[in-house]
DRENROLO-296773 format. One record per residue (C-alpha): residue number from 1; residue in one letter; chain; x, y, z. Coordinates in steps of 0.1 Angstrom, whole numbers, plus 5000, padded with zeros to 4 digits. Example, Ala and Ser with C-alpha at 12.3 -4.5 7.8 and 13.67 -1.06 7.14 Angstrom:
! DRENROLO-296773
VEXFI  pos  code  unit  c1  c2  c3
VEXFI  1  A  A  5123  4955  5078
VEXFI  2  S  A  5137  4989  5071
This chain:
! DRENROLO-296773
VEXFI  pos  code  unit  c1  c2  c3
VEXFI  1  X  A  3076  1579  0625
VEXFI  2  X  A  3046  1562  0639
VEXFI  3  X  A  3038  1530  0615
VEXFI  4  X  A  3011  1505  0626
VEXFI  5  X  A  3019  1482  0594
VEXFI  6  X  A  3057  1482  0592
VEXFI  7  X  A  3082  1466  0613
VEXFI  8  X  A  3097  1495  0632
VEXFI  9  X  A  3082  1515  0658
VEXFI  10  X  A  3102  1549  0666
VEXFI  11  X  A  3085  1563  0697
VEXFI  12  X  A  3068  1591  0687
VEXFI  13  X  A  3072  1604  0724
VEXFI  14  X  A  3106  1604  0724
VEXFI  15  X  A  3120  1643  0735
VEXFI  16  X  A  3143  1659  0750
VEXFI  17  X  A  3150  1653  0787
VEXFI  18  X  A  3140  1691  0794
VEXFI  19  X  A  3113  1711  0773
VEXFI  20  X  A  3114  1745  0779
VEXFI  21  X  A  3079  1764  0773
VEXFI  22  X  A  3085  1796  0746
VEXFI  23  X  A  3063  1822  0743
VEXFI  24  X  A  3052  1841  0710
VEXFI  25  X  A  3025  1872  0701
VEXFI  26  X  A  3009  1866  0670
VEXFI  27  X  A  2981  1894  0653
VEXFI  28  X  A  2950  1867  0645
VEXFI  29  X  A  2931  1905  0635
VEXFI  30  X  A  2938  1934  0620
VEXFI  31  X  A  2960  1953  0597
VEXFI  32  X  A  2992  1935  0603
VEXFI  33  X  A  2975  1898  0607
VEXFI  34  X  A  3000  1868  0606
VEXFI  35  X  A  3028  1891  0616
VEXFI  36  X  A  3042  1873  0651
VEXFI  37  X  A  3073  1879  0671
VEXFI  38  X  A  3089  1855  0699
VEXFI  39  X  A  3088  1871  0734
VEXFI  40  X  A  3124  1866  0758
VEXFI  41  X  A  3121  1871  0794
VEXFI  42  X  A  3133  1906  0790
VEXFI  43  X  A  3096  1914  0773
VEXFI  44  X  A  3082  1926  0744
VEXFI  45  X  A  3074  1966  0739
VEXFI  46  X  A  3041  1966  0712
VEXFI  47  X  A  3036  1999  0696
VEXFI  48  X  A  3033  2021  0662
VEXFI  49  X  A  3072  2025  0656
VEXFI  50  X  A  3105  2012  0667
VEXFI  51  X  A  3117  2005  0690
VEXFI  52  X  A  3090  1987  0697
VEXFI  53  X  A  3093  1949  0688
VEXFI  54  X  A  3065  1941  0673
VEXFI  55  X  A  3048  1973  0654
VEXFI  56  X  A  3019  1977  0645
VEXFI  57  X  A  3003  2000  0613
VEXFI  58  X  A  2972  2001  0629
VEXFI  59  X  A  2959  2042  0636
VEXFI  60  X  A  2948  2037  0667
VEXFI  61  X  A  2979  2015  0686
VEXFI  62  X  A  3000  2044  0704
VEXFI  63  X  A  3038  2048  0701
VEXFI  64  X  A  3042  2030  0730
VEXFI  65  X  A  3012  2010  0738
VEXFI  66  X  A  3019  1979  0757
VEXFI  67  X  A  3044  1954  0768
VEXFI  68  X  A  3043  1917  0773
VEXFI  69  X  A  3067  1911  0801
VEXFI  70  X  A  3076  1878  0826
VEXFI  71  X  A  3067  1883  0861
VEXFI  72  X  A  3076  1868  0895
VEXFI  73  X  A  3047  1843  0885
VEXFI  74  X  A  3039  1843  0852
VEXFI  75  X  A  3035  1866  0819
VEXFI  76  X  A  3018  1900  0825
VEXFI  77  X  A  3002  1922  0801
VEXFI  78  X  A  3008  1961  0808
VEXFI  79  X  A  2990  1989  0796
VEXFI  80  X  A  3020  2019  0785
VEXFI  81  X  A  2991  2047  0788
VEXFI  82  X  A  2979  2043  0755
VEXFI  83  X  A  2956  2066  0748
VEXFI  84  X  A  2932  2040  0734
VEXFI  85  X  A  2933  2014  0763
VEXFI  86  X  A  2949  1979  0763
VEXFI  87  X  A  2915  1954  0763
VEXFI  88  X  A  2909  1917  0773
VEXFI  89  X  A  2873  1910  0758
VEXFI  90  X  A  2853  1937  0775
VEXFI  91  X  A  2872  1949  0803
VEXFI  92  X  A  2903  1981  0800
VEXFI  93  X  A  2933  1969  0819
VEXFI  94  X  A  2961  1985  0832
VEXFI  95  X  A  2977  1954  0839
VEXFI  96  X  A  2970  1912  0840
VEXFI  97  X  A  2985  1880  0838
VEXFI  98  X  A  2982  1866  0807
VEXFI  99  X  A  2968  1828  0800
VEXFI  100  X  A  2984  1807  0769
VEXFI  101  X  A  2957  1809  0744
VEXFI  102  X  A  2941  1840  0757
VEXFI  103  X  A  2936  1868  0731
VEXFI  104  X  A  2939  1908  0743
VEXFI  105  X  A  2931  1940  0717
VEXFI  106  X  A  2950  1969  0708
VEXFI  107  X  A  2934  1992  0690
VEXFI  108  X  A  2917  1972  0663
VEXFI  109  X  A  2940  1948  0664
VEXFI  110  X  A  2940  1914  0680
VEXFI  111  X  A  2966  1897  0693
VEXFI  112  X  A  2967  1859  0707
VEXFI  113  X  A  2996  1848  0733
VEXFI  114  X  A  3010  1818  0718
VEXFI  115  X  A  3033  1791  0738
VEXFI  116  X  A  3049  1761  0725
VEXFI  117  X  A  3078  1735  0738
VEXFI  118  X  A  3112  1733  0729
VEXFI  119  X  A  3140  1711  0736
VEXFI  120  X  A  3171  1724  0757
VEXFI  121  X  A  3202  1711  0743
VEXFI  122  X  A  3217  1698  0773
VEXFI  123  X  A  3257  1691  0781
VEXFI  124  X  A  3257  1661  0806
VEXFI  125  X  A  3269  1670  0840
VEXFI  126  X  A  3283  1647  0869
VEXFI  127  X  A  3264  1641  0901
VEXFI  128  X  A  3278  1653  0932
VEXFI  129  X  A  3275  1643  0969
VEXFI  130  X  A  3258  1684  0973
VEXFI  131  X  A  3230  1673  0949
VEXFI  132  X  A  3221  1648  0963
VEXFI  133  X  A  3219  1629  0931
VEXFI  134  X  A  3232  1595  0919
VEXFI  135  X  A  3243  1597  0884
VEXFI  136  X  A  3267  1574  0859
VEXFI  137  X  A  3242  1566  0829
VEXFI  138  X  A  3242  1596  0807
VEXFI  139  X  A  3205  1600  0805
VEXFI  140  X  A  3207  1606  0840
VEXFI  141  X  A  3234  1634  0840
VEXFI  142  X  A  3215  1652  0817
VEXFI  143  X  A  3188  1653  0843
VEXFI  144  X  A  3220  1667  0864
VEXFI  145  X  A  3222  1691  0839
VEXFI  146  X  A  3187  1703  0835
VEXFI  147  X  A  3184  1705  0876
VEXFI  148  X  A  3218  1731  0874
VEXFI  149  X  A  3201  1750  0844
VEXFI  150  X  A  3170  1760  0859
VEXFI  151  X  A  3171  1756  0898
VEXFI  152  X  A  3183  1791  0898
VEXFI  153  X  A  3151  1803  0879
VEXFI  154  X  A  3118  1811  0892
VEXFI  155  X  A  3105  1789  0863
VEXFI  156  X  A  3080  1765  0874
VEXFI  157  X  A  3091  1727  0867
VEXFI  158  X  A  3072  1698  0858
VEXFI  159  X  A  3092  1665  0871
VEXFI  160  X  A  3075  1634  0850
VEXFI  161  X  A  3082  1597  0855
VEXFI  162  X  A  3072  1566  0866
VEXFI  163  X  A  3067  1559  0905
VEXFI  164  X  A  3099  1556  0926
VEXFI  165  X  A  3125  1570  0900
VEXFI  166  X  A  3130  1601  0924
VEXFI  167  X  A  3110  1629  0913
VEXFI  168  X  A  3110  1640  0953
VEXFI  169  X  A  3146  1643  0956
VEXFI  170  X  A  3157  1661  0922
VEXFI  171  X  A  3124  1684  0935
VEXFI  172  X  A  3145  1689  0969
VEXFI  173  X  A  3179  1691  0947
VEXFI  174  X  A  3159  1722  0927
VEXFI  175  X  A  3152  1740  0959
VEXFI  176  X  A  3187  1737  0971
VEXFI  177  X  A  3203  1754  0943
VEXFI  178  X  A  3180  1781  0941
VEXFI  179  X  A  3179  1817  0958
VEXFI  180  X  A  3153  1803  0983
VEXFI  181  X  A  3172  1777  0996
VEXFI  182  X  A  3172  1793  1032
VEXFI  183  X  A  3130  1793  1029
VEXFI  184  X  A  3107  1760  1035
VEXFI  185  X  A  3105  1736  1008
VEXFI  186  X  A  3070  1721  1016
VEXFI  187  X  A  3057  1686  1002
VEXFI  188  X  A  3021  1684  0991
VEXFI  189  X  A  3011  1649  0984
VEXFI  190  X  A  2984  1655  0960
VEXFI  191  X  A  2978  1620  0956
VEXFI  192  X  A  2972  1610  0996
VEXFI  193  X  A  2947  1636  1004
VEXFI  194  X  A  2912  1632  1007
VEXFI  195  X  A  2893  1652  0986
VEXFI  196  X  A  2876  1674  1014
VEXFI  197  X  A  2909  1681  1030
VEXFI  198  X  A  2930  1693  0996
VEXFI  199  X  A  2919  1732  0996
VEXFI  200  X  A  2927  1728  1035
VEXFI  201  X  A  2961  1716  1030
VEXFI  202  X  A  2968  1741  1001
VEXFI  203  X  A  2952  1769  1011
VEXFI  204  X  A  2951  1763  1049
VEXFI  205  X  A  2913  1772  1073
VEXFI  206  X  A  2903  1793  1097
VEXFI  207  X  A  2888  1777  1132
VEXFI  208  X  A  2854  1765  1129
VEXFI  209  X  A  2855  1765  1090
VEXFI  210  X  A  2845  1730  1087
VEXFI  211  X  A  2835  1703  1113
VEXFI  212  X  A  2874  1693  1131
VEXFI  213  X  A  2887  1724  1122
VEXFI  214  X  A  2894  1736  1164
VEXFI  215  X  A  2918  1758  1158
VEXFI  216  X  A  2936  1778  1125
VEXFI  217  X  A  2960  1768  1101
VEXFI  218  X  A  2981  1777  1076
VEXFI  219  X  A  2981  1764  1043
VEXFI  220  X  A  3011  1751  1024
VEXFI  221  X  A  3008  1780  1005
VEXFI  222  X  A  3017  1800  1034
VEXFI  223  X  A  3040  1774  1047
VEXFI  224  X  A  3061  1776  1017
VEXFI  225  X  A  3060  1813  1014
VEXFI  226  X  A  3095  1828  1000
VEXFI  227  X  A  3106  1792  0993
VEXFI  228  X  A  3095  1764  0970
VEXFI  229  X  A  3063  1745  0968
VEXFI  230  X  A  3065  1706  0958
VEXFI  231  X  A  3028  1691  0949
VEXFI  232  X  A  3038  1657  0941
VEXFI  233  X  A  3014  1634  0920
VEXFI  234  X  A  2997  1668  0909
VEXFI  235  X  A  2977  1647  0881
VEXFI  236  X  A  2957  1629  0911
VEXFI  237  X  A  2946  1669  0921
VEXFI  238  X  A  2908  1668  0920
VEXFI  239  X  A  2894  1684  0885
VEXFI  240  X  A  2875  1707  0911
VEXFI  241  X  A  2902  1723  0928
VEXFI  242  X  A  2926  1730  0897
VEXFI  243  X  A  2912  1765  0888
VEXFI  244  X  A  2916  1776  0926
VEXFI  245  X  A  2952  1760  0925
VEXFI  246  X  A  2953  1782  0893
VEXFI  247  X  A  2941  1812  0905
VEXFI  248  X  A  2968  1810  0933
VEXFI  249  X  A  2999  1804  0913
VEXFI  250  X  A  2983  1836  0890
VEXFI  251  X  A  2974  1861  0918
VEXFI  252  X  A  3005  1852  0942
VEXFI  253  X  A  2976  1855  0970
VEXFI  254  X  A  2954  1826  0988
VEXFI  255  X  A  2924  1829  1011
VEXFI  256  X  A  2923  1807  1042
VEXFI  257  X  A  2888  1784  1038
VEXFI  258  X  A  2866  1800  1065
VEXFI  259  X  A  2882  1838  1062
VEXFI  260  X  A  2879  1867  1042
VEXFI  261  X  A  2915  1881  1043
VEXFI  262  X  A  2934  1876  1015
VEXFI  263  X  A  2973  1867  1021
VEXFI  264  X  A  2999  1873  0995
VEXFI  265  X  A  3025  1845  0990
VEXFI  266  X  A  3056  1845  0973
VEXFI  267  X  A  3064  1806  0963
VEXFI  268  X  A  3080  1789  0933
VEXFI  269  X  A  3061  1755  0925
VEXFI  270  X  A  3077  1722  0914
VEXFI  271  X  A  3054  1695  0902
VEXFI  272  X  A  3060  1661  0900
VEXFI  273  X  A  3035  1630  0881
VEXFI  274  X  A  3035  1599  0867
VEXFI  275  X  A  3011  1606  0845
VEXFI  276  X  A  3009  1618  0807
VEXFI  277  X  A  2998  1654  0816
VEXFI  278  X  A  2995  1662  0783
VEXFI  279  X  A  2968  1630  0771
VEXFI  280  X  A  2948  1638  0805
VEXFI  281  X  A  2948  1675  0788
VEXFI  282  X  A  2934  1660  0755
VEXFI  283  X  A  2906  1640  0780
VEXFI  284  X  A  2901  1666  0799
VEXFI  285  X  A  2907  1654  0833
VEXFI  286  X  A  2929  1677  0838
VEXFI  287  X  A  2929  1717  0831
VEXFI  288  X  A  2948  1731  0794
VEXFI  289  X  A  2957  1761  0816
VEXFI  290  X  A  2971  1750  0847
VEXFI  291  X  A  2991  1722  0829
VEXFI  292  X  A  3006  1753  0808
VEXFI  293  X  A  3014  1773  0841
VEXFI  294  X  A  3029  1749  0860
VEXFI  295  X  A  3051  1733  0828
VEXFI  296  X  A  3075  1764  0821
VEXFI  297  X  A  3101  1740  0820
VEXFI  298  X  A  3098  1699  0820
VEXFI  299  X  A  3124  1672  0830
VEXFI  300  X  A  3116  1633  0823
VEXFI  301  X  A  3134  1614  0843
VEXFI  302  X  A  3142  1580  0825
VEXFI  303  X  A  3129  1546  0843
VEXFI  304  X  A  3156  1528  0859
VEXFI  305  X  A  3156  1502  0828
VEXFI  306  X  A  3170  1527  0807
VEXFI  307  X  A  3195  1535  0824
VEXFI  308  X  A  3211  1504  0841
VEXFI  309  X  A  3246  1520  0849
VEXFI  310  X  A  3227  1540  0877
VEXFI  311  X  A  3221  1502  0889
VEXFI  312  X  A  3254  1495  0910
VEXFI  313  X  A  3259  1530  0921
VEXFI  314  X  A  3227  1534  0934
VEXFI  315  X  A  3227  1503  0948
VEXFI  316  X  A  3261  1508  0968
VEXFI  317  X  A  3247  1548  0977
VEXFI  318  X  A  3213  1528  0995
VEXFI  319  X  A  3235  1501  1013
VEXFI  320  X  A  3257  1527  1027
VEXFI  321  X  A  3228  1543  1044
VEXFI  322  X  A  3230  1512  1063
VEXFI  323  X  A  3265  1505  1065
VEXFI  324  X  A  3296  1523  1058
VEXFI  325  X  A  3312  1487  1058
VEXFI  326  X  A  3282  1470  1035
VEXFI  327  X  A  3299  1453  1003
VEXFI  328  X  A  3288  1432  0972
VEXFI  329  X  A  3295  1402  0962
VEXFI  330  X  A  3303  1401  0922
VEXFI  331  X  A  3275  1377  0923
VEXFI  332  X  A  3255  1400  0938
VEXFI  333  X  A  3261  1432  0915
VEXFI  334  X  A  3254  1405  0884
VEXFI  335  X  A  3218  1399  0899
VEXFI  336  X  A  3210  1436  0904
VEXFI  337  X  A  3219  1444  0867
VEXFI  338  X  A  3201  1415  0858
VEXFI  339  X  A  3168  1425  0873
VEXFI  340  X  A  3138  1449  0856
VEXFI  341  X  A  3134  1468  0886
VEXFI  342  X  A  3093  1480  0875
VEXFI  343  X  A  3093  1497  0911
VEXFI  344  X  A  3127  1521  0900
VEXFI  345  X  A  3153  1532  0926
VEXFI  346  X  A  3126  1533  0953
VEXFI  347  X  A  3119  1493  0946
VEXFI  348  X  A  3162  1489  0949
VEXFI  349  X  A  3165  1509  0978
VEXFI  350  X  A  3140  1488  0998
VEXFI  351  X  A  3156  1459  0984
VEXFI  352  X  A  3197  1465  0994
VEXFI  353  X  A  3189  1481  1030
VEXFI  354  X  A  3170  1450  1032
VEXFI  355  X  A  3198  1428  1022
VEXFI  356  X  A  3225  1445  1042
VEXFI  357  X  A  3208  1437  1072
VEXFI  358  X  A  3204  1400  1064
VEXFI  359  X  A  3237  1400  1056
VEXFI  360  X  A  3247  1409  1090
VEXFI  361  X  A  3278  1426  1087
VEXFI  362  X  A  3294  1397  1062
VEXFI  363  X  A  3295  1406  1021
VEXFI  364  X  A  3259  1408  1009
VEXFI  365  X  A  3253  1377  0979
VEXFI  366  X  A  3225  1369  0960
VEXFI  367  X  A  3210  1350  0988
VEXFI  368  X  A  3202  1382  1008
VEXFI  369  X  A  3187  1399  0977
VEXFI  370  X  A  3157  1380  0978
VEXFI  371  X  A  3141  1382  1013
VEXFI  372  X  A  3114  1360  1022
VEXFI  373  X  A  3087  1388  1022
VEXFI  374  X  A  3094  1392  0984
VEXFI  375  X  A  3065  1369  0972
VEXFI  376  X  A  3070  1357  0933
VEXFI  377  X  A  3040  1347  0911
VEXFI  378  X  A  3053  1326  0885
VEXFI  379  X  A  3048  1327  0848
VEXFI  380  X  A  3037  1304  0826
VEXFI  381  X  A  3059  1272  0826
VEXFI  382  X  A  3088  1290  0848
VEXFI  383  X  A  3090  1317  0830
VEXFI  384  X  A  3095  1352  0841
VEXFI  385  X  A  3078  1362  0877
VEXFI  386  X  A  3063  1393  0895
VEXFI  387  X  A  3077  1405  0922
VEXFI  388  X  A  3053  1426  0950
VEXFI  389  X  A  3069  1441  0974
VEXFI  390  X  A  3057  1449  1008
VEXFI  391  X  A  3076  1475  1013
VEXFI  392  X  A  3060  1500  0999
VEXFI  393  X  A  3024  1515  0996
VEXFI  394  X  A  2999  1492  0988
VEXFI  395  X  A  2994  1521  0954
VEXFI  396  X  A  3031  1517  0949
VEXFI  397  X  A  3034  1482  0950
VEXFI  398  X  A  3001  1478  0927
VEXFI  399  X  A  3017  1500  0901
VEXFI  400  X  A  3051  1488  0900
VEXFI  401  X  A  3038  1452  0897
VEXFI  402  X  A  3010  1463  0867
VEXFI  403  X  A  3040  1480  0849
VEXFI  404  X  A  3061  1446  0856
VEXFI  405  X  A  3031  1428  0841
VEXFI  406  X  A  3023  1451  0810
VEXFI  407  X  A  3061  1444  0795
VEXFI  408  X  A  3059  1410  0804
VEXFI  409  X  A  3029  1404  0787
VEXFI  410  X  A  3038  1424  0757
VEXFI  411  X  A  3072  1405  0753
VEXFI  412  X  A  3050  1373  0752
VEXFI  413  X  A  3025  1385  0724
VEXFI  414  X  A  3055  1402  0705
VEXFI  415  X  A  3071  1371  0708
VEXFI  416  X  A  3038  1350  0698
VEXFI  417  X  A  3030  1373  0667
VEXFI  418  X  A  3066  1388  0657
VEXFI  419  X  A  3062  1425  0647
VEXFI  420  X  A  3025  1420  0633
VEXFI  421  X  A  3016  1448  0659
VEXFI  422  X  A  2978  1443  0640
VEXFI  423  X  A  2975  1408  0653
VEXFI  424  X  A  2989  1422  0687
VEXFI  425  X  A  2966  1447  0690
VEXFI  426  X  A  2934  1427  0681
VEXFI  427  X  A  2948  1395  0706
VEXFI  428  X  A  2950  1422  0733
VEXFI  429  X  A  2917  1437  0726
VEXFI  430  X  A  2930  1470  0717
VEXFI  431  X  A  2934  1498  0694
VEXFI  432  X  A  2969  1497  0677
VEXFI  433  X  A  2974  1530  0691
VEXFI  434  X  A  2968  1519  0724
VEXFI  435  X  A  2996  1495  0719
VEXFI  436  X  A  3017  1522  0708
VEXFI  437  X  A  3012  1542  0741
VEXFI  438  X  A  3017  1503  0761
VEXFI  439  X  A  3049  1499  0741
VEXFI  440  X  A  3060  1534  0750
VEXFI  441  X  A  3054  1531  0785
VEXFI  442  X  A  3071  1499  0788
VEXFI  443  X  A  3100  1518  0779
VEXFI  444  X  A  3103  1503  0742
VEXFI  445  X  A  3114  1522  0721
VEXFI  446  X  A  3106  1497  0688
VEXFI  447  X  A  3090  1466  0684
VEXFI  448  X  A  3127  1447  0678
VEXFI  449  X  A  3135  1463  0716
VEXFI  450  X  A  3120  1436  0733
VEXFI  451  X  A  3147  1410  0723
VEXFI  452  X  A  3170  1430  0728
């Protein structure tokens, strides 16, 4: 329920911590229009008469005409021999991936391949030391849970989240549970390349392809050949590049820049964004079919705020990188729980190490937690600060403190105009939708959350 008027706001983005992608036929033309039949990993056998799954009345489909069927890298649409041919607009095929919304004819009939998301009922698993994985809050171990259910899939995942919750290492986690643990898992940082440079680093160049190129190189692509393929920030990929990115992760081949020889490449891609993939769809800024072929299977992983029993044991996991020895103070532990944390486990991590090496060896207490290169800009009359910290990337440390800012300034209009979210929306110079997607990504989930 999504009420702009009322007094309760029930995020309507709330889903399941994995959403699995399902596939489905349906006839949009032809004698047997509207029928439509779910496709399983084990394929679908289209023909006149059983056993085929989904049959079809029309005269000229052939006993055995075609089946839809997953691949190593996505669906594929085989021809059986029909004597009729199995078409995709103009063109006879004997095989061909298939694209979520594309349409393909047999006989005279028409038939559209469907995909939709569903929610994986997930039983919350423990953390272990071998994953890699600090896990107490129950959110979190159903991210456990989700990691142990597909990593030993070829299913492409989509790892979404805000910055520094630790998309990177439940991407690493995935690889090390799968069948290609012994290949490469190779990083892509799609956000930190120039634009010139991206189909280089993906695709890899040939010497003399472009001005600095003195010598050849392979491509991530190739790199990450038999293993796993990580593009992290994959929503900063330039609009450009995403149908060759595309065409890659369809064909299983890439061509160095600067060369004509094709080289096939066997990888399994993780993606990882902080982004709402799916509104930059709706804008178009970023590509309906790549975000369906990459998103077989996606996995939020919760902002530390919503999950502050992951606080502490994170907390004493990043100390102990310093310091087998490092301990808290109770004080100490009551002022980590206590704080926000807008820049997630990343923001923490910086911040512990830190203090365990002020401490010096003695039992680390609030005075350590807030190092002098922590600078605050205070609210209004004393009232809640910012934090930016150096630590990290200057884009990092910019986002984390606009997401610090965005809560604290909606808690102060909420607080101003009580649940009249029309008066909040026209103070703030918004659409009330748009305060809806701000509430949301300030992890309320109502209006009443932010006194909570």
């Amino acid at each position: 329920m999504d009420r702009t008027e009322g007094l309760t706001l029930q995020d309507p983005g709330a889903r399941s911590t994995a959403l699995v992608r399902r596939v489905r036929l349906r006839v949009v033309a032809g004698p047997d229009e509207g029928t439509s039949v779910e496709v399983p990993d084990t394929g679908v056998l289209i023909g006149s008469r059983a056993p085929a799954e989904l049959v079809l009345s029309d005269s000229n489909a052939s006993r055995r005409h075609a089946e839809v069927r997953r691949g190593p890298n996505g669906w594929v649409l085989t021809d059986l021999g029909s004597t009729n041919g199995t078409w995709i607009e103009d063109l006879r095929i004997e095989a061909a991936y298939l694209r979520e919304g594309g349409l393909f004819r047999v006989g005279h009939t028409t038939i559209a391949f469907e995909g939709r998301e569903e929610g994986v009922r997930l039983r919350p698993a423990p953390s272990d030391a071998a994953l890699g994985v600090v896990a107490a809050s129950p959110a979190m171990c159903e991210v456990v849970a989700a990691v142990r259910q597909f990593a030993p899939t070829d299913l492409s995942v989509v790892l979404e989240g805000e910055t520094g919750v630790g998309k990177e290492v439940l991407a690493r986690a995935l690889h090390r549970l799968s069948h290609r643990s012994a290949k490469p898992c190779v990083v892509v940082d799609c956000g930190a390349l120039h634009e010139d440079l991206t189909e280089s680093e993906l695709f890899g160049h040939e010497r003399g392809a472009f001005t600095g190129a003195v010598e050849a190189r392979a491509g991530a692509f190739e790199e990450a050949d038999g293993g796993t393929l990580f593009l992290d920030e994959i929503g900063e990929l330039p609009l450009s590049l995403q149908p060759k990115l595309l065409r890659a992760l369809e064909a299983r081949e890439v061509r160095r820049l600067g060369s004509n020889r094709i080289r096939s490449v066997d990888v399994r891609v993780i993606a990882a964004t902080n982004r709402d993939l799916p509104a930059e769809v709706a804008a178009r800024t970023f590509r309906a079919d790549l975000f369906f072929r990459l998103s077989e299977v996606r996995v939020r992983i919760p902002p530390l705020r919503e999950r502050p029993d992951d606080i502490v044991p994170l907390a004493q996991a990043f100390v102990g990188e310093v310091s087998a020895e490092a301990r808290f103070t109770p004080e100490a532990l009551e002022v980590l729980g206590r704080r926000s944390w807008p820049g997630n486990a990343r923001e923490l991590g910086n911040v512990v190490r830190r203090a365990a090496v002020a401490a010096r060896g003695a039992p680390i207490g609030p005075e350590h937690l807030a190092p002098a290169d922590l600078v605050s800009l205070p609210g209004k009359g004393g009232g809640p600060t910012l934090s930016v910290d150096v630590d990290l990337p200057i884009v990092e440390a910019r986002e984390a403190v606009l997401a610090a800012f965005n809560r604290l300034y909606l808690q102060a209009l909420l607080a101003r105009f009580g649940d009249d979210l029309a008066s909040v929306a026209k103070h703030a110079g918004v659409h009330p939708n748009s305060v809806h997607r701000l509430l949301r990504n300030a992890g309320f989930k109502s209006l009443r959350a932010v006194d909570e």
